[in-house]
C-alpha positions in Angstrom: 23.7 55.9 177.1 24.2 53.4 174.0 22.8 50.2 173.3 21.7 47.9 170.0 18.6 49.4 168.2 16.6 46.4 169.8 17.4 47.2 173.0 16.5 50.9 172.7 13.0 49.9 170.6 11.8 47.9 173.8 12.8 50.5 176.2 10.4 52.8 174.5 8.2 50.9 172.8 8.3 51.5 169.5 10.3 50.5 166.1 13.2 52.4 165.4 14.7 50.8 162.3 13.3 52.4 160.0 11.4 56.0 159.7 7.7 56.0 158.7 6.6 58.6 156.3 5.1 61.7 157.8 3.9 65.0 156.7 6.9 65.7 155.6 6.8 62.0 153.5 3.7 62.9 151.9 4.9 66.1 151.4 7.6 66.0 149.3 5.8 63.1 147.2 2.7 65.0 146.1 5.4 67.3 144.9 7.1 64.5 143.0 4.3 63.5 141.9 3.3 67.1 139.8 7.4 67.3 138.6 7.9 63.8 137.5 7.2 62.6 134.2 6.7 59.1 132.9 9.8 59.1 131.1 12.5 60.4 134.0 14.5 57.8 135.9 14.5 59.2 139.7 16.4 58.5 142.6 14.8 58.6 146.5 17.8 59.4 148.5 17.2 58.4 152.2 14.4 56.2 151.5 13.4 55.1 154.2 10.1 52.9 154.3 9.7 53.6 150.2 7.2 55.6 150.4 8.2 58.5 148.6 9.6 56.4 145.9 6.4 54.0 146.0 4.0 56.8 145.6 6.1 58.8 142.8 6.5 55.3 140.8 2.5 55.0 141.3 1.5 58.2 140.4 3.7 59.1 137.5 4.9 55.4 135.9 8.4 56.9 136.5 11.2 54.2 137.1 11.9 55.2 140.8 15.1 54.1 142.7 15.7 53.9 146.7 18.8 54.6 148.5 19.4 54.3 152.2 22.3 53.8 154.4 20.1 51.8 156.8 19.8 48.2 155.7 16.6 47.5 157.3 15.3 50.6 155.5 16.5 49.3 151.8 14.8 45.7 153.1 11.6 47.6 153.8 11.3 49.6 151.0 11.8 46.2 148.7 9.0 44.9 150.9 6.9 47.5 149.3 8.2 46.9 146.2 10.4 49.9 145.6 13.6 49.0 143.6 16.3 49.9 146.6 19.9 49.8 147.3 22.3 50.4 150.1 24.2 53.7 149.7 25.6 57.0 151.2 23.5 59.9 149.8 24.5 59.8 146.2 28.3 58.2 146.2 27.9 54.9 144.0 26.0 56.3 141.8 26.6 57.0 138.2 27.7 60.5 136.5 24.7 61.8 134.5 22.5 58.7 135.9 19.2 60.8 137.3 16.8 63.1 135.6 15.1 63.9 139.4 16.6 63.2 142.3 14.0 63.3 145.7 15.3 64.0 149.2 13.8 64.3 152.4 16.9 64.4 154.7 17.6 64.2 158.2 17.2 68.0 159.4 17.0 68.0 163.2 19.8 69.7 164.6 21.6 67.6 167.4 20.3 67.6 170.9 22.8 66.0 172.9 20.2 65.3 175.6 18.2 63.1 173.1 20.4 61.3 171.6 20.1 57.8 170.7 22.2 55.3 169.1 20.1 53.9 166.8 18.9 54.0 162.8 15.9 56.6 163.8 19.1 58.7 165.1 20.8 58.6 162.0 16.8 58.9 159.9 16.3 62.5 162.3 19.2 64.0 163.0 21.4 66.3 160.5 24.2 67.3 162.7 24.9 70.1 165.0 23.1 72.3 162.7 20.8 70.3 161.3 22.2 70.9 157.9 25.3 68.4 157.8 23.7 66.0 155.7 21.9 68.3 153.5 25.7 69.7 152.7 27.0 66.6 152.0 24.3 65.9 149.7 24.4 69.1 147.9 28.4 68.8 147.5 27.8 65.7 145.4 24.1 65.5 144.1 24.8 67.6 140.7 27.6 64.8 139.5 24.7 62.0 139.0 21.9 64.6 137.3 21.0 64.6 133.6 22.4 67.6 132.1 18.7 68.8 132.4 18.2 67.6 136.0 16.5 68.9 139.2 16.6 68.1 143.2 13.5 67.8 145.1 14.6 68.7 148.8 12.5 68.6 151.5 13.8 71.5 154.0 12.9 72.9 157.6 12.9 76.0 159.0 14.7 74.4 162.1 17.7 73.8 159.6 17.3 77.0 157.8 15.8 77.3 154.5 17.4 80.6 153.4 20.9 78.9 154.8 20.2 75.8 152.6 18.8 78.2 149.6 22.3 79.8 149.9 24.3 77.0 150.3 23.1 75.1 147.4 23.9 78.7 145.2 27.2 78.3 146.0 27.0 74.6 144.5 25.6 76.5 141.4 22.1 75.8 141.9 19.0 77.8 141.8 16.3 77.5 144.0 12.2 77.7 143.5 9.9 76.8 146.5 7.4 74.5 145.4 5.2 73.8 148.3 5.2 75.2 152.0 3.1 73.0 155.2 3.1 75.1 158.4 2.5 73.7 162.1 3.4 75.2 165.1 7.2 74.4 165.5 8.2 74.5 162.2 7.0 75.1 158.1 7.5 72.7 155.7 9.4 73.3 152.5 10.1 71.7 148.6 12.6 73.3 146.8 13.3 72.6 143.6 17.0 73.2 142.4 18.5 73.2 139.1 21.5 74.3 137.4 
């Protein structure tokens, strides 16, 4: 079943434009917040509502930028006062441009039996595996970091951690885990990569 984002939100209930932050949100900010100096420029890929980029901006005095495909995410996260463009993961972005790039992707692998056609779909889901996105992302993320750079990537254990951990070796990164959160579907995890 499809329909317009509207018409799904009144079925349920409930917005679906735009994710609101989470543990996983809050998460992957209080990390940002210890790695992030005053000095870097960062990028919020998948922004969502801002709030990762808000809170990083706040606590460290960093320059934060927001990207999101979803326009009524970019809107919202201007709302709160986060600097924020419209873009695919990293693509318009310059060579070199980012001393930290933050990312808290869409990890959920696909169930066809929820699906949706809306922006919370697109916020959610990864792909089949869950890890689509979080490919795509690594295949292009080390083109716009400083020579000196690091990713901040918020991963699941429903997408795989070691699988990601692997994947973004093969892209010539290493990976440390920052920060774990537990619950009882899933944990929780920051990694930071660098090259």
């Amino acid at each position: 079943m499809t329909g317009t984002g509207e018409d799904l939100a009144s079925r349920r209930g409930v917005e679906t434009d735009v994710y609101d932050p989470a543990e996983d949100s809050r998460l992957l900010a209080d990390v940002a917040c210890d790695e992030v100096s005053a000095d870097d420029l960062v990028l919020d890929v998948g922004t969502g509502s801002g709030y990762v980029a808000a809170t990083v901006a706040d606590g460290t005095d960093a320059r934060v930028l927001g990207a999101d495909l979803n326009p009524h995410a970019c809107r919202r996260a201007r709302d709160a006062g986060v600097e924020a463009v419209r873009a695919d993961l990293v693509a318009p972005f310059c060579d070199g441009a980012f001393d930290v790039v933050t990312f808290n992707p869409p990890y959920l692998p696909a169930d066809a039996a929820a699906a949706r056609d809306d922006w919370m779909e697109v916020a959610l889901t990864g792909g089949e595996t869950g890890r689509e996105v979080v490919e795509a992302f690594l295949d292009d993320v080390a083109r716009v970091l400083a020579p000196d750079g690091s990713v901040l990537l918020l991963v699941s254990t429903l997408t795989g951690v070691e699988e990601v951990t692997a994947y973004a070796g093969e892209r010539g990164f290493s990976a440390a885990a920052l920060a774990d959160h537990s619950f009882p579907f899933e944990t929780l995890t920051v990694l930071k990569l660098v090259r």
